[in-house]
N, C-alpha and C positions, 0 to 999 in steps of 0.2 A: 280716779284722780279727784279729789277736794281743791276746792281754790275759794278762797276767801279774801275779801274785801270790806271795807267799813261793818266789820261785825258781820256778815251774811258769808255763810258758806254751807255751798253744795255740789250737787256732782256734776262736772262740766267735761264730760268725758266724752261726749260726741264735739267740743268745741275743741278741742286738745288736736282734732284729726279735722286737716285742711289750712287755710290762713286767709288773712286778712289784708287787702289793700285798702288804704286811707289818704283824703290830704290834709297837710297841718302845714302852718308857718312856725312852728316852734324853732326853727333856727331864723328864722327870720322874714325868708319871703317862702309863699305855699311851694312846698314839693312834694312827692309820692312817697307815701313808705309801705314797707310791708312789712306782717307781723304773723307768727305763727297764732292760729284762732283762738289760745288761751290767752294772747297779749304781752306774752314772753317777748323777747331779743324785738325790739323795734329797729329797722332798720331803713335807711333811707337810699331810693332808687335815684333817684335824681337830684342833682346840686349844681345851680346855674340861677343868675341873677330874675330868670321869669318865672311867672305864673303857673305852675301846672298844678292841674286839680281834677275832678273826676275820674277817677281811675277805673277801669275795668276787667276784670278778668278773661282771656280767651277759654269758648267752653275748654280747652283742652290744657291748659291751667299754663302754658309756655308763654303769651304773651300778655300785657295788660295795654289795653288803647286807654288813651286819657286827654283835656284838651291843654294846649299851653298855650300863649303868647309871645314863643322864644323865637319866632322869625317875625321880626318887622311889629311886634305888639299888637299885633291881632292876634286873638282866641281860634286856633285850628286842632283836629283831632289828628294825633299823632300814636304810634303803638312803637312798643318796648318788647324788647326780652323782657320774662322775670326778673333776669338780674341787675336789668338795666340797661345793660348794651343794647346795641343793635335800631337806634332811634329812626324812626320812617316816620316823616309826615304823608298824611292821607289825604290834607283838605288844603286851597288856597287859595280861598276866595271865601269873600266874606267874612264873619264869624260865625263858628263851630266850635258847641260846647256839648255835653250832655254823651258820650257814645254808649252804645248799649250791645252789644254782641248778640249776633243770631244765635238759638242754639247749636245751629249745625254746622258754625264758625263761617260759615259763608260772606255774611252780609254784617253791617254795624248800621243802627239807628243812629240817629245823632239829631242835634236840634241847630237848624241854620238860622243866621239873623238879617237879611237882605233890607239893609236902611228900615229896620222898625218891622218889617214883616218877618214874622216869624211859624218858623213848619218844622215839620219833624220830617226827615228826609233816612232815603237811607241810598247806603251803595255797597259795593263789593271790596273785601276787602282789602284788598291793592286800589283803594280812592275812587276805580272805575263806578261807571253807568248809576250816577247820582240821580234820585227820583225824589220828587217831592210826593210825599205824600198827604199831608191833609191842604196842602193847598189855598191858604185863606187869607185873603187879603185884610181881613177886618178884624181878625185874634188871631190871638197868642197859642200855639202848639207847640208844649215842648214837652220834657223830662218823661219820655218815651222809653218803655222798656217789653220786652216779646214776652209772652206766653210757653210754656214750658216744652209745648210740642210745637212751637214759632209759626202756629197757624194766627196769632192775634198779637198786637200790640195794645198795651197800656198805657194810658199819656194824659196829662192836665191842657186844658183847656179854658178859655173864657167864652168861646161861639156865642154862649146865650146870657150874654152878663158876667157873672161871678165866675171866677177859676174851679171847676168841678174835676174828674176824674172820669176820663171818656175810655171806650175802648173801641179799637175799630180794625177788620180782618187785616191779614201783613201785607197786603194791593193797597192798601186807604180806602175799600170798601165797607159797609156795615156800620157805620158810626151809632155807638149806644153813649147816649151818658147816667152813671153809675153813681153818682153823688151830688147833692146840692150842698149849698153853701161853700165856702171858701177850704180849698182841697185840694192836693197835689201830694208828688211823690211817693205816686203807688207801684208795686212790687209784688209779684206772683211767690204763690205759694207754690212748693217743689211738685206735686201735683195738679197743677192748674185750678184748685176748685178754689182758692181762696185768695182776695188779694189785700195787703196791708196799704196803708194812705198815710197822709198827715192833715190834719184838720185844726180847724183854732171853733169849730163851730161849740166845745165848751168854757172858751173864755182863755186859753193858751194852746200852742199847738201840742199836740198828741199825736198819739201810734194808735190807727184804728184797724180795724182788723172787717172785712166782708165776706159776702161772697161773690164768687165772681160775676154773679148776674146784678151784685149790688143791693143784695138782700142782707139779715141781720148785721147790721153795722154798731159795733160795738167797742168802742172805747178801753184800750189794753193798757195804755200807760198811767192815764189820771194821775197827773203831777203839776204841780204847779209852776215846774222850769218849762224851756221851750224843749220838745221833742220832735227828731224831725229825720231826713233822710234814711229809713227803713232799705233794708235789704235782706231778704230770706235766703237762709243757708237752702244751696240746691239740692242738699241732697239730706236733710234734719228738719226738725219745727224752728230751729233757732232764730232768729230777729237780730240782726246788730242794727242801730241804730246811735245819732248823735244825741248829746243833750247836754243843757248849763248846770242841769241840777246839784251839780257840786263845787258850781263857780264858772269858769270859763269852758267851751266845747268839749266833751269827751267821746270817746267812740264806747259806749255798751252795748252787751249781747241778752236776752233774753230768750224765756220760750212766747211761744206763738199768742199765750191766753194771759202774758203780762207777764208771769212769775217767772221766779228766780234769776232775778238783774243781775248781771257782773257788772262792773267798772273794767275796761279792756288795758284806757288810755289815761294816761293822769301827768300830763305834759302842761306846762305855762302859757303855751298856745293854743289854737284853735284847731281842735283835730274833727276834720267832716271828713263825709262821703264815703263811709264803709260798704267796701263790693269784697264777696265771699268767691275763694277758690271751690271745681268742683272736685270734691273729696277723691 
């Protein structure tokens, strides 16, 4: 299958198989949509005057958790059918944004906000037995995401100054930090050996590409719009990521090493937060 965009076309045949959850306000206030992974038939899961954004896939591709504001305008993580129905809030206390699914559908990361203190937490996914895990009075832990065999979590950080990209065992044991300079939302390669980021450490943010120990770190996008919210397809090299570079937010897909960009989304609003079905 060929699919072509702004003059660029090539073969997008592994993106054709699985879909895309997104949020955008392009009708007006942020909702969820979904979209098969070549960016065909856009369609929107949720329609109600709040907030919902974040969306996530279950490994097992039947529901997506995401956070809203729609009880009481605080931010809690809530999960869906794929088609929408079936709405269960998870969390209700505090605010709760960021959820991130265990592989083995058990468990949801999530990032809690307790008056300014902020941790990455996780619990079961019926909202039970909430655990803090990095625990820190003094920064910022959040946009937490598991390792591909869910023995480690991935997460931005400020513990020691600047927001870096930490990773630390799925207890809150092991803490490594894996990047300096200013850096966040990172994302596991389908294999575990590779992790994507976003960085502004060459002058705007980027899609950088490591490895998981935080070695060859190298720069995939080098564009002069902003790039940012990385997501690797679970089970392809692919990347969907957001970016301005064509005006206002869009959701594209690339491979791993930068090349061959689709344009997915091309909406008058602001489409973030692309998370991949598993094929």
């Amino acid at each position: 299958m060929q699919f072509g965009d702004n003059n660029e076309t090539f073969d997008v045949t592994c993106e054709a198989l699985g879909e895309i959850v997104f949020d955008s306000d392009r009708d007006g206030n942020r909702e969820i949509y979904i979209m098969p992974a070549d960016g065909s038939i856009q369609q929107r899961l949720t329609g109600d005057a709040a907030t919902d954004r974040m969306p996530v896939f279950s490994p097992d591709n039947s529901q997506i958790a995401f956070s809203s504001d729609r009880d009481g305008g605080t931010d809690d993580i809530w999960v869906m059918n794929k088609n929408g129905a079936g709405l269960v809030q998870l969390t209700s206390s505090w605010r709760n944004i960021e959820p991130a699914w265990s592989p083995d559908g058990t468990q949801i990361a999530f990032t809690r906000n307790r008056n300014d203190v902020i941790d990455v937490h996780v619990m079961n996914t019926d909202g039970s037995n909430v655990t803090n895990l990095t625990n820190s009075a003094s920064s910022r832990d959040d946009q937490a995401e598991w390792s591909p065999d869910g023995s480690k979590l991935v997460f931005r950080s400020n513990r020691d100054g600047g927001f870096g990209v930490w990773v630390m065992n799925s207890d809150g044991s092991g803490l490594l930090k894996l990047t300096n300079g200013t850096s966040g939302n990172p994302t596991w390669s389908p294999d575990g050996t590779k992790i994507a980021f976003v960085s502004d450490r060459s002058g705007n943010l980027d899609i950088w590409v490591m490895d998981a120990n935080g070695a060859n770190q190298v720069n995939v996008t080098m564009n002069p719009a902003q790039d940012g919210e990385p997501a690797w397809n679970p089970t392809s090299g692919r990347i969907t990521f957001s970016s301005d570079r064509d005006g206002n937010p869009d959701i594209y897909a690339m491979d791993a090493d930068g090349t061959n960009v689709v344009r997915l989304t091309n909406s008058a609003g602001n489409d973030l937060w692309p998370s991949w079905s598993r094929q």
